[in-house]
MIFI-78243 format. One record per atom (N, C-alpha, C): residue in three letters; atom name; x, y, z; residue number from 1. Coordinates in nm, 2 decimals, padded with zeros to 4 digits. Last residue first. Layout:
% residues N
+-----+----+--------+--------+--------+-----+
|   r |  a |     xx |     yy |     zz |   k |
+-----+----+--------+--------+--------+-----+
| ALA | CA |      X |      Y |      Z | NUM |
...
+-----+----+--------+--------+--------+-----+
This chain:
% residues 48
+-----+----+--------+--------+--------+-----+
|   r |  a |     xx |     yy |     zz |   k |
+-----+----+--------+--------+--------+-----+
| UNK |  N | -02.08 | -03.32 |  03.29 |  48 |
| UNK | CA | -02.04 | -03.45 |  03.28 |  48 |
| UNK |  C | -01.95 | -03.46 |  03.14 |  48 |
| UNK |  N | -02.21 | -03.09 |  03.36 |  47 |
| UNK | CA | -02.12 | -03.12 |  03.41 |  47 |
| UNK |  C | -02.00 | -03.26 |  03.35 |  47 |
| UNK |  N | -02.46 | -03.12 |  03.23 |  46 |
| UNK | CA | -02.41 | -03.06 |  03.12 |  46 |
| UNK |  C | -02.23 | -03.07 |  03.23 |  46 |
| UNK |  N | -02.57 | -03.31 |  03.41 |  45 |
| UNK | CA | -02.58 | -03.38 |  03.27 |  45 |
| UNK |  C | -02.40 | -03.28 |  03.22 |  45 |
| UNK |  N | -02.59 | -03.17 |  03.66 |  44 |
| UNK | CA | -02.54 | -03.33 |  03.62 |  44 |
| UNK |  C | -02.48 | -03.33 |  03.53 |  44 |
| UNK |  N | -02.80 | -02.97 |  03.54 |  43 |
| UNK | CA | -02.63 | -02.94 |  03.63 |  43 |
| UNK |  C | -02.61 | -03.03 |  03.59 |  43 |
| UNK |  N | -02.99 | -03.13 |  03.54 |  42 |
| UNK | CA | -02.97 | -03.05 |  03.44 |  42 |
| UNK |  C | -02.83 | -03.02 |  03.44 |  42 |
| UNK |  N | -03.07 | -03.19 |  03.77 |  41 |
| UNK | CA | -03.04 | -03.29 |  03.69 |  41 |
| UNK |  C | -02.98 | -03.20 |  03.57 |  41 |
| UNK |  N | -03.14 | -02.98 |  03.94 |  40 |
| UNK | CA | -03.03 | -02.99 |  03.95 |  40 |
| UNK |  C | -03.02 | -03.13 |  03.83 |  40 |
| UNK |  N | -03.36 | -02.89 |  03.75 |  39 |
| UNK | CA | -03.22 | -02.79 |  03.79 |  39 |
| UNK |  C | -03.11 | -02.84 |  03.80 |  39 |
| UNK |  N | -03.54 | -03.14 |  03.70 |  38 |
| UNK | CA | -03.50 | -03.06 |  03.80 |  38 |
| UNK |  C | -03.38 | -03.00 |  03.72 |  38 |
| UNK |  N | -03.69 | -03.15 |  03.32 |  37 |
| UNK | CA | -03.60 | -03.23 |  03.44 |  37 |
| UNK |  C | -03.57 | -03.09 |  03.53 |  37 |
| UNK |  N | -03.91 | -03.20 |  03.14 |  36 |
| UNK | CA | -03.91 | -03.12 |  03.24 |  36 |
| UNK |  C | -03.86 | -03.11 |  03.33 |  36 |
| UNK |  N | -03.83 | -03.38 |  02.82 |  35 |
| UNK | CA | -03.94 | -03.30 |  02.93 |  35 |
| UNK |  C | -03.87 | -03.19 |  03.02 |  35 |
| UNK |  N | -03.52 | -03.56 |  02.82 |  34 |
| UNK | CA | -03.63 | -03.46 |  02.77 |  34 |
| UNK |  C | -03.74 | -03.48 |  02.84 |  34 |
| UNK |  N | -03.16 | -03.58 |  02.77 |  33 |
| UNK | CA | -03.26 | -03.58 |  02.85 |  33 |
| UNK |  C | -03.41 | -03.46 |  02.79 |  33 |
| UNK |  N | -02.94 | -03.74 |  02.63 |  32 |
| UNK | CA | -03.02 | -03.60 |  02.60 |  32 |
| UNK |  C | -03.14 | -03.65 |  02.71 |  32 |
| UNK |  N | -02.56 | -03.81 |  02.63 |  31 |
| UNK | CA | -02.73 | -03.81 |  02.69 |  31 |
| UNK |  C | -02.81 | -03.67 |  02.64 |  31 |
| UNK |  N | -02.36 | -04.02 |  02.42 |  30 |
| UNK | CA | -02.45 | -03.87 |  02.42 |  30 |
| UNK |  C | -02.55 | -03.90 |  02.59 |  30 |
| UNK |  N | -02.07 | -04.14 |  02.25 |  29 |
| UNK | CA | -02.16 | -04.13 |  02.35 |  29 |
| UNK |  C | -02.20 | -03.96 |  02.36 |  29 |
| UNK |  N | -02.13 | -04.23 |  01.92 |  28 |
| UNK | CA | -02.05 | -04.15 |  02.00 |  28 |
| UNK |  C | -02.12 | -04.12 |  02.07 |  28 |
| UNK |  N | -02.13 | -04.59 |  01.80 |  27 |
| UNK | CA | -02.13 | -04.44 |  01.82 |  27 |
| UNK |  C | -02.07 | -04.35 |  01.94 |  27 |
| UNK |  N | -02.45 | -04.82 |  01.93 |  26 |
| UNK | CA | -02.28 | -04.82 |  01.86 |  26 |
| UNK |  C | -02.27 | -04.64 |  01.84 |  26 |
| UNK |  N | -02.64 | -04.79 |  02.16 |  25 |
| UNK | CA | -02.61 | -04.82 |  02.04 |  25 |
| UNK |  C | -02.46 | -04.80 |  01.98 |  25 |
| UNK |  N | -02.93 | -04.82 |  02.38 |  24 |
| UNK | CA | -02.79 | -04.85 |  02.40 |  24 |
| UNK |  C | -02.74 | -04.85 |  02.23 |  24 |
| UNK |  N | -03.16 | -04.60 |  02.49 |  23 |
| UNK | CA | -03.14 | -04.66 |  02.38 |  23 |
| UNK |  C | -02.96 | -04.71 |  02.36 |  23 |
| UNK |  N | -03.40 | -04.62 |  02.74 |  22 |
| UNK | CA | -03.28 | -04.61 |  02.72 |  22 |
| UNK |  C | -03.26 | -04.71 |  02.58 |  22 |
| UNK |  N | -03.69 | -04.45 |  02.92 |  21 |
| UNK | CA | -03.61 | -04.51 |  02.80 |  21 |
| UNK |  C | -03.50 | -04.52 |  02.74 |  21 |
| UNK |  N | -03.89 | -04.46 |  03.15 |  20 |
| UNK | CA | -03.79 | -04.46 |  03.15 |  20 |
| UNK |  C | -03.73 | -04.52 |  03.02 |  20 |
| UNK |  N | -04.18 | -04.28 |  03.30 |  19 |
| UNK | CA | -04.12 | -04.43 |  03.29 |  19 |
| UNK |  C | -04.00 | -04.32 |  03.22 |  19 |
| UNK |  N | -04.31 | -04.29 |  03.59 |  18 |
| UNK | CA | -04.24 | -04.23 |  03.55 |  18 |
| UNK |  C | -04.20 | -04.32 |  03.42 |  18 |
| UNK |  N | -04.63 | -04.18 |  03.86 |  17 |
| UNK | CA | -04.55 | -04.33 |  03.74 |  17 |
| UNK |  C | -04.45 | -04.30 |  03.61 |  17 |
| UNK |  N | -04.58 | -04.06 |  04.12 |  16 |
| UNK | CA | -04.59 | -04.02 |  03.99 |  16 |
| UNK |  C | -04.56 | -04.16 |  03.93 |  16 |
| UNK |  N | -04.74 | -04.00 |  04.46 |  15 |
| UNK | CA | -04.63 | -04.10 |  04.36 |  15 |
| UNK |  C | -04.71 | -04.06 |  04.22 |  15 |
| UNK |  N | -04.79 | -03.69 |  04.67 |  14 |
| UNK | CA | -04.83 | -03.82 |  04.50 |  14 |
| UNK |  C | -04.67 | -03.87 |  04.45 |  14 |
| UNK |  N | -04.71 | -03.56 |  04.85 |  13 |
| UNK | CA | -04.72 | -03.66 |  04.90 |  13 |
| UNK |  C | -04.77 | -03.78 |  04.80 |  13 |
| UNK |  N | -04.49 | -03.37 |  04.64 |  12 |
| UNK | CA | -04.55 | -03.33 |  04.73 |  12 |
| UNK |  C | -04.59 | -03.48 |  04.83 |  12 |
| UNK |  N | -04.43 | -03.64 |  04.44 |  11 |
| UNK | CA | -04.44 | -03.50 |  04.43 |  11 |
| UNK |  C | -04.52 | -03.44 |  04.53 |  11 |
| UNK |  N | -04.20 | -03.84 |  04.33 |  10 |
| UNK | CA | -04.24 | -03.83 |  04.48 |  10 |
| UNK |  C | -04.28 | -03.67 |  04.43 |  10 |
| UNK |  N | -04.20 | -04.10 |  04.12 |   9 |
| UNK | CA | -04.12 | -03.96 |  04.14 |   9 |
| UNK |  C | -04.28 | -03.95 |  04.27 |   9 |
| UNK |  N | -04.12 | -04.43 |  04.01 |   8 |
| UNK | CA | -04.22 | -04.33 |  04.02 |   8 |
| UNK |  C | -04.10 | -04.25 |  04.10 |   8 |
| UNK |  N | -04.04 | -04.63 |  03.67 |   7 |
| UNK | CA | -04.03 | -04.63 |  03.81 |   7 |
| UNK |  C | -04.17 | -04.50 |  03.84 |   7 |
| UNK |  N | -04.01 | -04.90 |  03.42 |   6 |
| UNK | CA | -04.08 | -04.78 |  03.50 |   6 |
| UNK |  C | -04.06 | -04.77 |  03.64 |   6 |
| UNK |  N | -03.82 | -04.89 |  03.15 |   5 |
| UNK | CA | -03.83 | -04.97 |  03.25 |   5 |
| UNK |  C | -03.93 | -04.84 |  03.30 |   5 |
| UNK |  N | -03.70 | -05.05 |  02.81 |   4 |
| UNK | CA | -03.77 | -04.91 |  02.91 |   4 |
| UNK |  C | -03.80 | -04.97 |  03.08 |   4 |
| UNK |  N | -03.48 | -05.01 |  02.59 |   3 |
| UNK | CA | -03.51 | -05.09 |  02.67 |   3 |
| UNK |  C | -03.63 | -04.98 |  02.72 |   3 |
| UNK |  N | -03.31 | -05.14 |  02.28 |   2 |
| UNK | CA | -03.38 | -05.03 |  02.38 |   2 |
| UNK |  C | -03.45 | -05.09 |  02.46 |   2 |
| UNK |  N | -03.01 | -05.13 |  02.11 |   1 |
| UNK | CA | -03.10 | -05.20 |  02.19 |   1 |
| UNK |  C | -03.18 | -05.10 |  02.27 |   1 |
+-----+----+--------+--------+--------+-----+
């Protein structure tokens, strides 16, 4: 199932319009995150 939804990101004093894609499916859990994530999102991920 996929979904998307949109939110926004705070850059300096610009709201960004972000969106958001999630694919729910049978299998072996994963996240891949892509573009240009913070540092610290990045920590999160490979923590997890």
């Amino acid at each position: 199932m996929l979904a998307r939804v949109w939110s926004a990101s705070i850059v300096g004093i610009d709201a960004v319009k972000v969106g958001v894609e999630v694919d729910v499916s049978g299998g072996l859990p994963g996240i891949v995150v892509l573009g240009l994530p913070d540092s610290a999102i990045q920590k999160v991920v490979l923590s997890n």
